[in-house]
N, CA, C and O atoms as a GROMACS GRO file, in nm:
protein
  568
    1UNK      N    1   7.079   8.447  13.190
    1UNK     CA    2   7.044   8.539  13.083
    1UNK      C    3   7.166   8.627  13.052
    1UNK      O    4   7.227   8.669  13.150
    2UNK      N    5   7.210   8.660  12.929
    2UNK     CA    6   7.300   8.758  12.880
    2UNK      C    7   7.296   8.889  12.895
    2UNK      O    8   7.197   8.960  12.878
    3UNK      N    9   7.405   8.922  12.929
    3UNK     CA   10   7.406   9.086  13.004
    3UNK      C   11   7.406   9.169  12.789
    3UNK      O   12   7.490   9.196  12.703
    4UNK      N   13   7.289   9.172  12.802
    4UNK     CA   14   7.324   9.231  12.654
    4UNK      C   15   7.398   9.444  12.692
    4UNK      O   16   7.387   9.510  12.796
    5UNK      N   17   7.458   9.480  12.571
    5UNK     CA   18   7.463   9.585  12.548
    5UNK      C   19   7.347   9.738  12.605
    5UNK      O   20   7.243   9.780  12.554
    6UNK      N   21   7.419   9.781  12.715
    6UNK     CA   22   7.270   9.878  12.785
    6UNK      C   23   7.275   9.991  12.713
    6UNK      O   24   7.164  10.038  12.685
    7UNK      N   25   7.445  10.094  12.643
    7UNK     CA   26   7.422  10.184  12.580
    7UNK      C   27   7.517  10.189  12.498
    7UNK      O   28   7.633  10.153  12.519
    8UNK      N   29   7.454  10.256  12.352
    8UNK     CA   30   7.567  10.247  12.243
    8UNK      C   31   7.589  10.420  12.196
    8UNK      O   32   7.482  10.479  12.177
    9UNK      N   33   7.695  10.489  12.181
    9UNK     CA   34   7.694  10.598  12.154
    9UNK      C   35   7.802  10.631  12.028
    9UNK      O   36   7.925  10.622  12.033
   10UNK      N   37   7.716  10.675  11.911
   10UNK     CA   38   7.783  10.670  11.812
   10UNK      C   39   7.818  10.819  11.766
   10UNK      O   40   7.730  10.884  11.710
   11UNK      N   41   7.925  10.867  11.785
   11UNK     CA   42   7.979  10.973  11.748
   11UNK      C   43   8.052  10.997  11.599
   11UNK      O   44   8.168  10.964  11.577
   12UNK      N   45   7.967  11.060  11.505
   12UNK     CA   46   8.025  11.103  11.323
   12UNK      C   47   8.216  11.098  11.352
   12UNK      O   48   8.284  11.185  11.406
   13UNK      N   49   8.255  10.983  11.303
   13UNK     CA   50   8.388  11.016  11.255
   13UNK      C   51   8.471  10.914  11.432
   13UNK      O   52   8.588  10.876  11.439
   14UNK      N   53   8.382  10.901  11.524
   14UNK     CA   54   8.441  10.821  11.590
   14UNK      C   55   8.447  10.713  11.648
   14UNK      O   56   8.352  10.660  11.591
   15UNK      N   57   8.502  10.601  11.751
   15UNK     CA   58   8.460  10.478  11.736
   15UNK      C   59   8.302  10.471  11.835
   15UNK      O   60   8.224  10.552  11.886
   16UNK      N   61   8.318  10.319  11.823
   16UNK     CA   62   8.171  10.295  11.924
   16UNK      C   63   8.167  10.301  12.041
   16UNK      O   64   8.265  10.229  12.056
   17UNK      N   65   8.143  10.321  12.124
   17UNK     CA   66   8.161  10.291  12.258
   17UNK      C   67   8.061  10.206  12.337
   17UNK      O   68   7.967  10.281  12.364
   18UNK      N   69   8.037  10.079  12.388
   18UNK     CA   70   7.928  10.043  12.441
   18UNK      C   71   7.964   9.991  12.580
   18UNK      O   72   8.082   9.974  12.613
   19UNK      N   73   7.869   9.968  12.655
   19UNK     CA   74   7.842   9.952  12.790
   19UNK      C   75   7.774   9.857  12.866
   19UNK      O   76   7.697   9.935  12.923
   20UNK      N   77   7.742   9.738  12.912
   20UNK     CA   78   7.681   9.652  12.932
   20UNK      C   79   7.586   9.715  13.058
   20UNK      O   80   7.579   9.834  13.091
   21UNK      N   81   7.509   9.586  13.125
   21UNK     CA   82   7.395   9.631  13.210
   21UNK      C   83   7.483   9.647  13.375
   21UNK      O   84   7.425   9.671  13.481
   22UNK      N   85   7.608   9.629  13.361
   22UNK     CA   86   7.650   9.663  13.467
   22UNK      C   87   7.750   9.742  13.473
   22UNK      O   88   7.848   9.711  13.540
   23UNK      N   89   7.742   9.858  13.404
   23UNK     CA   90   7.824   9.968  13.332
   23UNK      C   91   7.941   9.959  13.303
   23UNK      O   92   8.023  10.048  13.281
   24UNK      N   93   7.958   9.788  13.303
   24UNK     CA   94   8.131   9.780  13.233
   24UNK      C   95   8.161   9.796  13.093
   24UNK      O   96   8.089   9.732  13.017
   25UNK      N   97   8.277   9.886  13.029
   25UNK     CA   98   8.331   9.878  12.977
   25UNK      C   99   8.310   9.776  12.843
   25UNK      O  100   8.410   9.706  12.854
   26UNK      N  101   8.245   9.731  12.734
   26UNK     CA  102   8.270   9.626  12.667
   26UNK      C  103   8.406   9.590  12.524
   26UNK      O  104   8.397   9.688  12.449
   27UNK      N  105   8.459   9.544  12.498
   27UNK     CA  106   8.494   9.542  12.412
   27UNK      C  107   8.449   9.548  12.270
   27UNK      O  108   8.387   9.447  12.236
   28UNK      N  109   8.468   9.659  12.159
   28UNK     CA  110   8.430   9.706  12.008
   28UNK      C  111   8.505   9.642  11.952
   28UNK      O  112   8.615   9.644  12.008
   29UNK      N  113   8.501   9.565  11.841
   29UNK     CA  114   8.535   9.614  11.750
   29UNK      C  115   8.446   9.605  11.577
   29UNK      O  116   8.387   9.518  11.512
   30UNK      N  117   8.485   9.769  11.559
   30UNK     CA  118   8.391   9.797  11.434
   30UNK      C  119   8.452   9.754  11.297
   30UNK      O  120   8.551   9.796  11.237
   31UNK      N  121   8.385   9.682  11.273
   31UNK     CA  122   8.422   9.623  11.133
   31UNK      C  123   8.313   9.702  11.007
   31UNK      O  124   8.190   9.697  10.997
   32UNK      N  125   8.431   9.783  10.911
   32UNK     CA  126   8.364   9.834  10.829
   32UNK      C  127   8.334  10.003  10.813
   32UNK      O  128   8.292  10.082  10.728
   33UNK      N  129   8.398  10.005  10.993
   33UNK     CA  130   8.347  10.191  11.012
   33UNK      C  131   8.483  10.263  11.011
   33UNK      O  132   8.562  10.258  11.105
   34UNK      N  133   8.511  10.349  10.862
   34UNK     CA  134   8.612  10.366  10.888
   34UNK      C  135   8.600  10.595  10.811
   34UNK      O  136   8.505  10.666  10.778
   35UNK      N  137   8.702  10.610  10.815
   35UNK     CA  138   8.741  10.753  10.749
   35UNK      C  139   8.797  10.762  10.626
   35UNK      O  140   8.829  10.658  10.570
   36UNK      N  141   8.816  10.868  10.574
   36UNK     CA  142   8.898  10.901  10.511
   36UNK      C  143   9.003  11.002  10.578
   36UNK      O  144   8.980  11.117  10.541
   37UNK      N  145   9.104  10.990  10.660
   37UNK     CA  146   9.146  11.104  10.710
   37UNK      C  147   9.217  11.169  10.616
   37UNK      O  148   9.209  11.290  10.637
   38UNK      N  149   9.317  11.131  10.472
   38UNK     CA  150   9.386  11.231  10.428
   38UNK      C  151   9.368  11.202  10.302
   38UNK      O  152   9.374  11.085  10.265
   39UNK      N  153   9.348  11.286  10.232
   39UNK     CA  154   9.305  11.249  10.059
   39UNK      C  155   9.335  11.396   9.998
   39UNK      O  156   9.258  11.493  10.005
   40UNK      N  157   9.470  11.393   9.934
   40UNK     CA  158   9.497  11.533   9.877
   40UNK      C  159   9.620  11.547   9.800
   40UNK      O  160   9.695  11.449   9.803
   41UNK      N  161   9.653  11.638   9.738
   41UNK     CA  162   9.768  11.638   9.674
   41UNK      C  163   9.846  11.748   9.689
   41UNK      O  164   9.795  11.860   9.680
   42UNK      N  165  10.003  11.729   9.718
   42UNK     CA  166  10.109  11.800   9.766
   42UNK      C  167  10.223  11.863   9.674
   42UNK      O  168  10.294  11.799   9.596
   43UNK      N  169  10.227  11.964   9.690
   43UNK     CA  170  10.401  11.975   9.591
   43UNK      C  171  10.482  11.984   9.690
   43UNK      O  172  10.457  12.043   9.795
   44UNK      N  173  10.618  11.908   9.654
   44UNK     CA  174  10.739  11.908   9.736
   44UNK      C  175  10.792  12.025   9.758
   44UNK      O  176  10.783  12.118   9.678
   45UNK      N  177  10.847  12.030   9.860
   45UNK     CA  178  10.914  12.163   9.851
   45UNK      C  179  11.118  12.156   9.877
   45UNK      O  180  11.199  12.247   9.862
   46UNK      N  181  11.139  12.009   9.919
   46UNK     CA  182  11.255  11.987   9.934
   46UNK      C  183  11.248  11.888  10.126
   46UNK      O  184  11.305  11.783  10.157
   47UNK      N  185  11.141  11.991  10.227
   47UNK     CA  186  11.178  11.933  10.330
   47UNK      C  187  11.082  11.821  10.402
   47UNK      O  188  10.986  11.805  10.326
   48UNK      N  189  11.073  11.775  10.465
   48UNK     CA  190  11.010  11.681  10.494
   48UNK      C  191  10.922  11.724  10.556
   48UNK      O  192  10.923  11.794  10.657
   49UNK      N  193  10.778  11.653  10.450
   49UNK     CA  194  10.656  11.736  10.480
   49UNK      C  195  10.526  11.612  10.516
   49UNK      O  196  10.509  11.504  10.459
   50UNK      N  197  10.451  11.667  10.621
   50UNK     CA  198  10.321  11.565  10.639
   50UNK      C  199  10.224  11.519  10.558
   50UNK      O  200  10.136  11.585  10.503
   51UNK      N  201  10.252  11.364  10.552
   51UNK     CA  202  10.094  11.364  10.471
   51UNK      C  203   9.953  11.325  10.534
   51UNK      O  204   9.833  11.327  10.507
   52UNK      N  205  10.038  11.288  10.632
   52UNK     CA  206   9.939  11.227  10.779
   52UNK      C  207   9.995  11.262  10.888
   52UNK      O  208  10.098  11.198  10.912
   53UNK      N  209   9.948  11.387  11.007
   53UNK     CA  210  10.022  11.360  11.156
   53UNK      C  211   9.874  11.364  11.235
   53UNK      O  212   9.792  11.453  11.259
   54UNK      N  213   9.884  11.225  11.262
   54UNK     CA  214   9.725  11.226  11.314
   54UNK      C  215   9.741  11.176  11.475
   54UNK      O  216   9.824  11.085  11.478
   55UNK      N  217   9.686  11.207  11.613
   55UNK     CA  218   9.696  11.139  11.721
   55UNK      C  219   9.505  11.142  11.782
   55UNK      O  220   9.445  11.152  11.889
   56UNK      N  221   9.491  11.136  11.722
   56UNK     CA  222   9.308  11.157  11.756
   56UNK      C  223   9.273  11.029  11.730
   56UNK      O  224   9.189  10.991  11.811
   57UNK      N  225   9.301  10.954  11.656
   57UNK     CA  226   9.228  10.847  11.583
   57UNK      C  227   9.287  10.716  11.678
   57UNK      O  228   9.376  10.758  11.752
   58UNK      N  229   9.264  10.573  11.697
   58UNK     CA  230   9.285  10.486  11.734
   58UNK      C  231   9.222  10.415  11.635
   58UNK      O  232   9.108  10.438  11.594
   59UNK      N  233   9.327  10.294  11.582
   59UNK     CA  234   9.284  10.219  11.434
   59UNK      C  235   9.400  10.182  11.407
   59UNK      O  236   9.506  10.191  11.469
   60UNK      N  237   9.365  10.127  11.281
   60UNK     CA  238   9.425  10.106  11.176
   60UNK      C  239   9.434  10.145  11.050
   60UNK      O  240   9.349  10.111  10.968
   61UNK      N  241   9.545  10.227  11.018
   61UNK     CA  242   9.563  10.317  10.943
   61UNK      C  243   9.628  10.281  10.780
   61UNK      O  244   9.749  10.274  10.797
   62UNK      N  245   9.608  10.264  10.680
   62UNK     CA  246   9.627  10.286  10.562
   62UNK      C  247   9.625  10.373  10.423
   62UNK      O  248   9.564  10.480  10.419
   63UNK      N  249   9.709  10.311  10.286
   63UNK     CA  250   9.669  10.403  10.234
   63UNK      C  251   9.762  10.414  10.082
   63UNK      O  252   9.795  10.314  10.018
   64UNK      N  253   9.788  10.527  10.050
   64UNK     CA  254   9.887  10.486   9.931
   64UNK      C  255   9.941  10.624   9.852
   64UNK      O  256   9.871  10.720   9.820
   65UNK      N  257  10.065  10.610   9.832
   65UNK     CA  258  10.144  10.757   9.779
   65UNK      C  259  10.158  10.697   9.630
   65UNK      O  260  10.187  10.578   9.612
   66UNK      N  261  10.134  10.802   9.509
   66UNK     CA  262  10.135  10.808   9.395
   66UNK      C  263  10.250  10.841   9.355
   66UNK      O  264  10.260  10.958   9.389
   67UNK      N  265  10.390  10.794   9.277
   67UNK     CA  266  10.536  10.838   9.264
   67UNK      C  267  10.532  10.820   9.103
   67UNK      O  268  10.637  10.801   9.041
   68UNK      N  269  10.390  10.825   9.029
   68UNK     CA  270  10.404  10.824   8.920
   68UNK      C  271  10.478  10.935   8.828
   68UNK      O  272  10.504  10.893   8.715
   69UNK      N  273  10.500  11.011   8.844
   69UNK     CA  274  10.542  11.174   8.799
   69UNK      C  275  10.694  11.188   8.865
   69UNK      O  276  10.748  11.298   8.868
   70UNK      N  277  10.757  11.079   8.915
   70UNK     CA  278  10.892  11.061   8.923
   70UNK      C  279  10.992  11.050   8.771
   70UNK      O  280  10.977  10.963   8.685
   71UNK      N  281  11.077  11.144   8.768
   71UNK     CA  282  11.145  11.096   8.658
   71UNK      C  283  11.316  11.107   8.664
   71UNK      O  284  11.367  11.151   8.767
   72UNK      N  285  11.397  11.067   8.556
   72UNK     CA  286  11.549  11.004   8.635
   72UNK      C  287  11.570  11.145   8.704
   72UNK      O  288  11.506  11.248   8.686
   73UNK      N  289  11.691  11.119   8.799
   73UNK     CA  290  11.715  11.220   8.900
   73UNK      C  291  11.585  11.301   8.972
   73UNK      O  292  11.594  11.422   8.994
   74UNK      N  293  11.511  11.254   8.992
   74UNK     CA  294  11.435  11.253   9.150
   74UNK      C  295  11.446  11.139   9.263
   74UNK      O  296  11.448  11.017   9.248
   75UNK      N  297  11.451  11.229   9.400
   75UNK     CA  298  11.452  11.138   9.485
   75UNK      C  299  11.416  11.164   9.549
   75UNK      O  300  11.423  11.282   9.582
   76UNK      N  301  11.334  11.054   9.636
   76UNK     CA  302  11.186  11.086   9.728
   76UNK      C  303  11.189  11.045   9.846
   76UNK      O  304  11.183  10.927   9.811
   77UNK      N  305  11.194  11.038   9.959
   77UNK     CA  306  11.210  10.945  10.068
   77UNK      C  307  11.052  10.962  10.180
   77UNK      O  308  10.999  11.060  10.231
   78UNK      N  309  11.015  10.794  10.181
   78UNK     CA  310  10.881  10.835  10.292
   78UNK      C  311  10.960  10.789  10.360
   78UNK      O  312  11.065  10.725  10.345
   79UNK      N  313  10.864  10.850  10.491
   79UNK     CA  314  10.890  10.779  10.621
   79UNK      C  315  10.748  10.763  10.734
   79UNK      O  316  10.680  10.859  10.769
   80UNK      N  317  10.724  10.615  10.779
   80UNK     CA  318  10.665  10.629  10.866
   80UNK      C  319  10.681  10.615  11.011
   80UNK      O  320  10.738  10.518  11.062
   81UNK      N  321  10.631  10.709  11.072
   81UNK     CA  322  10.627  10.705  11.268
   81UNK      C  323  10.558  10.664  11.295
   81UNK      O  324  10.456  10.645  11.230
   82UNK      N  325  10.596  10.606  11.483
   82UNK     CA  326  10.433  10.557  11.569
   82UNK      C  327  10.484  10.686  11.636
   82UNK      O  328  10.585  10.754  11.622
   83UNK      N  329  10.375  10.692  11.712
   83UNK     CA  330  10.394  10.821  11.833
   83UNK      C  331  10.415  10.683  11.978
   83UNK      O  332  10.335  10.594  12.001
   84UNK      N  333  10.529  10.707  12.042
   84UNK     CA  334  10.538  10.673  12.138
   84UNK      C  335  10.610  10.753  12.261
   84UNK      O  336  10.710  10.824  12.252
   85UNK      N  337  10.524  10.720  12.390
   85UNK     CA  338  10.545  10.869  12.494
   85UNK      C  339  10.571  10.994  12.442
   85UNK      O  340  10.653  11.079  12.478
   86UNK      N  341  10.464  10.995  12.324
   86UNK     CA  342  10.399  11.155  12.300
   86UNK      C  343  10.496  11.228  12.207
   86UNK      O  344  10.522  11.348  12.200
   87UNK      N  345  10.540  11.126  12.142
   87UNK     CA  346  10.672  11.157  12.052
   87UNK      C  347  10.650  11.076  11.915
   87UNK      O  348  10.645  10.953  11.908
   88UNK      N  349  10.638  11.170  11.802
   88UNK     CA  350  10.676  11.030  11.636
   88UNK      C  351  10.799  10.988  11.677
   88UNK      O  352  10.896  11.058  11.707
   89UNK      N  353  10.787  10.826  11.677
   89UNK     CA  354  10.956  10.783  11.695
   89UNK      C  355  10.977  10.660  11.510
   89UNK      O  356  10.921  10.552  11.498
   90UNK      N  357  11.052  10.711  11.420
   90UNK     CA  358  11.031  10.692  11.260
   90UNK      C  359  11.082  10.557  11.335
   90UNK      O  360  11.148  10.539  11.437
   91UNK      N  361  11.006  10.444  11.212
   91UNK     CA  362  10.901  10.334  11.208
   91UNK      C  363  11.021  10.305  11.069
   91UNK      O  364  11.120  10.236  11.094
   92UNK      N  365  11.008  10.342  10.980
   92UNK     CA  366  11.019  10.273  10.861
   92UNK      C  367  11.131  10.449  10.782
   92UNK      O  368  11.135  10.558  10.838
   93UNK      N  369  11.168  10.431  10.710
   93UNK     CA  370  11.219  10.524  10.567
   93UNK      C  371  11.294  10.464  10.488
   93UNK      O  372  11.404  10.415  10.517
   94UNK      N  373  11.230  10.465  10.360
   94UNK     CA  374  11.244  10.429  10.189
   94UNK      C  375  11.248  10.521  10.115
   94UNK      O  376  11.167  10.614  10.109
   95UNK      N  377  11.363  10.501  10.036
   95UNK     CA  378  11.386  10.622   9.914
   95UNK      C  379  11.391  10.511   9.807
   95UNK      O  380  11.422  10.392   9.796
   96UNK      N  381  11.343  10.619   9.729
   96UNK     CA  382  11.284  10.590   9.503
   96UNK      C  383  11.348  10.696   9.483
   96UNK      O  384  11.334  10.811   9.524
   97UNK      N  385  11.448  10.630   9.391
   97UNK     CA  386  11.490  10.731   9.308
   97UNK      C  387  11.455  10.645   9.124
   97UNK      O  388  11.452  10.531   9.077
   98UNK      N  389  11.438  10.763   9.087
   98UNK     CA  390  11.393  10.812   8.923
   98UNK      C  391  11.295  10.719   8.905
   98UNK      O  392  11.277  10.646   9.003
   99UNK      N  393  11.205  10.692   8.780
   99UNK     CA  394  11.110  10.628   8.733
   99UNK      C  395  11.069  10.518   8.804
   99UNK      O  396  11.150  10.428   8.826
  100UNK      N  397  10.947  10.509   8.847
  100UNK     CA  398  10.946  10.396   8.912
  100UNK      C  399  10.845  10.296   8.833
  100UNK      O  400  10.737  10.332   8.786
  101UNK      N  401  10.904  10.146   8.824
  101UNK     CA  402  10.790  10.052   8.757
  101UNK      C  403  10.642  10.059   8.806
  101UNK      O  404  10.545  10.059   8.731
  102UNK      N  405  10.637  10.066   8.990
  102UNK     CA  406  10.526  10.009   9.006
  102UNK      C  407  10.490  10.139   9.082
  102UNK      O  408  10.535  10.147   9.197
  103UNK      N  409  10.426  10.230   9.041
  103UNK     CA  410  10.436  10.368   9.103
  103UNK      C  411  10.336  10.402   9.223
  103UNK      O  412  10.327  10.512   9.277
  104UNK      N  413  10.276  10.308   9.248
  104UNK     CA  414  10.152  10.348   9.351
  104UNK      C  415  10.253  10.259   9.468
  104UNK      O  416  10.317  10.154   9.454
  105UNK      N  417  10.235  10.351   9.589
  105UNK     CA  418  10.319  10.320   9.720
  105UNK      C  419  10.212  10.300   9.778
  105UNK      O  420  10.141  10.399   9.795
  106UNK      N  421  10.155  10.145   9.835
  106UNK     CA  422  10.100  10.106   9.881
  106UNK      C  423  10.134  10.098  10.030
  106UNK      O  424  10.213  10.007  10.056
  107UNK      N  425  10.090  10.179  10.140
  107UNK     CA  426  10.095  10.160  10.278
  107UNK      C  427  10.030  10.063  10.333
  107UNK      O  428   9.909  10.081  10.326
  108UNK      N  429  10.066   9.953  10.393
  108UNK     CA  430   9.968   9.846  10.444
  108UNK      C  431   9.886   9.895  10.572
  108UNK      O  432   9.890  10.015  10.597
  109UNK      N  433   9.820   9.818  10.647
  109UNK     CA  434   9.717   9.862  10.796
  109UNK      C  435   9.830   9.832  10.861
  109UNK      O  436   9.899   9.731  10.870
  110UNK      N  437   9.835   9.946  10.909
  110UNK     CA  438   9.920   9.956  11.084
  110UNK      C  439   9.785   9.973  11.183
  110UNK      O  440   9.682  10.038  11.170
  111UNK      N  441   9.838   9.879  11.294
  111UNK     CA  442   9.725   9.896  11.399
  111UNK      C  443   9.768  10.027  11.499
  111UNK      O  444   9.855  10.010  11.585
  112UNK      N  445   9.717  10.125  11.486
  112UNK     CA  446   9.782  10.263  11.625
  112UNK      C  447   9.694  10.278  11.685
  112UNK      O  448   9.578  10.266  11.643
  113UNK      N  449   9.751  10.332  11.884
  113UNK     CA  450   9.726  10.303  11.976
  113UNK      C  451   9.727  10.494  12.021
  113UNK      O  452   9.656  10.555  12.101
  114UNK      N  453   9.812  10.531  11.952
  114UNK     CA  454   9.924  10.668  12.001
  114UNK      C  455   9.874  10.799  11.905
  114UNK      O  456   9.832  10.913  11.925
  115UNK      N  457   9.900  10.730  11.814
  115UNK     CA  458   9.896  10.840  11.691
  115UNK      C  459  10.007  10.794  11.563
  115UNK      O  460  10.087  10.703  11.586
  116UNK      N  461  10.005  10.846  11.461
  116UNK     CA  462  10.081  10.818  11.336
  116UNK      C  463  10.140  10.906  11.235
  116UNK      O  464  10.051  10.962  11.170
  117UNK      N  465  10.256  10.937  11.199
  117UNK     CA  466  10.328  11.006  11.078
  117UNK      C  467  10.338  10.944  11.000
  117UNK      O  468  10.379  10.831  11.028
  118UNK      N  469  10.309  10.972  10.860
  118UNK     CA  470  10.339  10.978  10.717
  118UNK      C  471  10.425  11.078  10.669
  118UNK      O  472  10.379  11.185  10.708
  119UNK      N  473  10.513  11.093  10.614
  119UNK     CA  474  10.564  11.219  10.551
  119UNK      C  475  10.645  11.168  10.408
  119UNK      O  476  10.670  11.053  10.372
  120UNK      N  477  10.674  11.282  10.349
  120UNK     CA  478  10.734  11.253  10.202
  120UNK      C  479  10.865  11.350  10.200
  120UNK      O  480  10.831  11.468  10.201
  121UNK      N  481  10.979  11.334  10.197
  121UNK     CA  482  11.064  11.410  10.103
  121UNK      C  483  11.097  11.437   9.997
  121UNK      O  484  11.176  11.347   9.969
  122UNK      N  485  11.092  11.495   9.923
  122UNK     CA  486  11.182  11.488   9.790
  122UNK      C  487  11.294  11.564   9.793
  122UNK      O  488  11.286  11.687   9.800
  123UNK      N  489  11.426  11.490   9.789
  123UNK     CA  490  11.546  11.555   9.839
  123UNK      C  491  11.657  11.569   9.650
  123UNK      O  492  11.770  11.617   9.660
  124UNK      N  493  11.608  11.527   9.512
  124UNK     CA  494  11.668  11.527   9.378
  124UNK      C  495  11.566  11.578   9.325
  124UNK      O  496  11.460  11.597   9.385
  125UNK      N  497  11.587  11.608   9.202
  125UNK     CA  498  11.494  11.628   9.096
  125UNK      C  499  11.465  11.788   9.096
  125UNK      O  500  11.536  11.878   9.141
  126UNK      N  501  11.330  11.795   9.028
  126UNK     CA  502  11.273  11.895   8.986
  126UNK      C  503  11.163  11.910   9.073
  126UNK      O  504  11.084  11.833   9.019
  127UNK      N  505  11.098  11.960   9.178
  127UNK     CA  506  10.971  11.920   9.269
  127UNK      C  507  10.867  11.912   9.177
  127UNK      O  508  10.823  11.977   9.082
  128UNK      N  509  10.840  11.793   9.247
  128UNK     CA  510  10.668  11.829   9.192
  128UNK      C  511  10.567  11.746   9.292
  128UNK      O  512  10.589  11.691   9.400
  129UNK      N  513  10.420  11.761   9.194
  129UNK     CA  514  10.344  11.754   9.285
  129UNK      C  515  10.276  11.587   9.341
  129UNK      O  516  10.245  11.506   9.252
  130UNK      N  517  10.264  11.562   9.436
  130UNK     CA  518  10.262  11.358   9.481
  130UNK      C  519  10.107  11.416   9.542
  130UNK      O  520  10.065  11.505   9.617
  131UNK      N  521  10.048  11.293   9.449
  131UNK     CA  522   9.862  11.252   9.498
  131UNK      C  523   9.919  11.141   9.613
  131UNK      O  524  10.026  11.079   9.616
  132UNK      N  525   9.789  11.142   9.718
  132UNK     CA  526   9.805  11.038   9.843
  132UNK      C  527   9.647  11.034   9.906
  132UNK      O  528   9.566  11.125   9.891
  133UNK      N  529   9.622  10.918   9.974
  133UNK     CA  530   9.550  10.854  10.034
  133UNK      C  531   9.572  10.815  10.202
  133UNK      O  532   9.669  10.746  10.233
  134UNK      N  533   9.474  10.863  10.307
  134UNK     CA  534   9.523  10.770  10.400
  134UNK      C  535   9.370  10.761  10.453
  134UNK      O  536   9.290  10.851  10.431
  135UNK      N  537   9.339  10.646  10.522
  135UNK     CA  538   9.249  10.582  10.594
  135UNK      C  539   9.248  10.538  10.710
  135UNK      O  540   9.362  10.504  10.739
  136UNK      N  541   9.171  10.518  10.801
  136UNK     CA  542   9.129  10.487  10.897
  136UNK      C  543   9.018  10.378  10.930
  136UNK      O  544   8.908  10.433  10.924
  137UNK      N  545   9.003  10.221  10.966
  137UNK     CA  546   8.922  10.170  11.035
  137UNK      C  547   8.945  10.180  11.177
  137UNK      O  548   9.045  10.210  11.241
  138UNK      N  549   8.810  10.142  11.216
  138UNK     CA  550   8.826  10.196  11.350
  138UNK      C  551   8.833  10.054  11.427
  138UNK      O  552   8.775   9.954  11.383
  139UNK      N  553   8.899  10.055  11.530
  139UNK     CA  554   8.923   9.935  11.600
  139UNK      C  555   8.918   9.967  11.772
  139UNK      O  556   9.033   9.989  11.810
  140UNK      N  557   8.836   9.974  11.866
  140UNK     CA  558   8.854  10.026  11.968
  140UNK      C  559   8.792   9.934  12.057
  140UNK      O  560   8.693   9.862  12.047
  141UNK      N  561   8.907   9.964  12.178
  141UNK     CA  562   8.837   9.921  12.295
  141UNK      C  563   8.891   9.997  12.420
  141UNK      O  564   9.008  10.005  12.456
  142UNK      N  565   8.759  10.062  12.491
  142UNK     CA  566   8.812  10.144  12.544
  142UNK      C  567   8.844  10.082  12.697
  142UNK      O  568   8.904  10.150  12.780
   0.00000   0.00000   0.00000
């Protein structure tokens, strides 16, 4: 007979946790249960500012920066971090400069274990203000 699932404890905003009949540990994963962790809009100010510094969450994280309101002589630089040994160690940085064709900055799913940075610079131009998105599915096993 199958050791089915003995307890499931579902906490608003976090993953699943379940437990079999011999209080081991089982492996989750939630398909479908996810957040919105960051949904807001920023004005630049020149220094490099967060759009996501999240270490609570375990997932996979996505999402998307708006560079529509770029125009010639602005320049923007993201960058993304993992947190590793308790540290953002930068992952990725891309700079747009002036008008951009395809203006929605699509972040793909990163799977994080640690935690995650997003941030935006705008280091040219005139500041202004960048709409953004970030998400969370949840993927856990504890």
């Amino acid at each position: 007979m199958p050791d089915f699932p003995r307890t499931t404890t579902i906490v608003s905003g976090q993953p699943v946790y379940v437990q079999n009949m011999s209080g081991q540990a089982l492996y989750v994963q939630i398909s479908g249960a996810w957040d919105i962790v960051s949904d807001s809009i920023i004005l630049a100010n020149g220094g490099e500012q967060d759009l996501i510094n999240d270490t609570s969450r375990i997932g996979e994280f996505w999402g998307y920066v708006d560079l529509s309101k770029m125009v010639g002589g602005d320049t923007v630089i993201l960058r993304q971090y993992f947190v590793t040994n308790a540290v953002p160690s930068l992952y990725q940085a891309k700079t747009y400069t002036g008008i951009q064709a395809e203006p929605l900055i699509a972040v793909r799913p990163r799977p994080i274990t640690k935690g995650y940075r997003f941030t935006l610079q705008q280091t040219g131009g005139v500041m202004k203000t960048y709409s953004y998105n970030f998400n969370c599915e949840y993927v856990w096993h504890p």
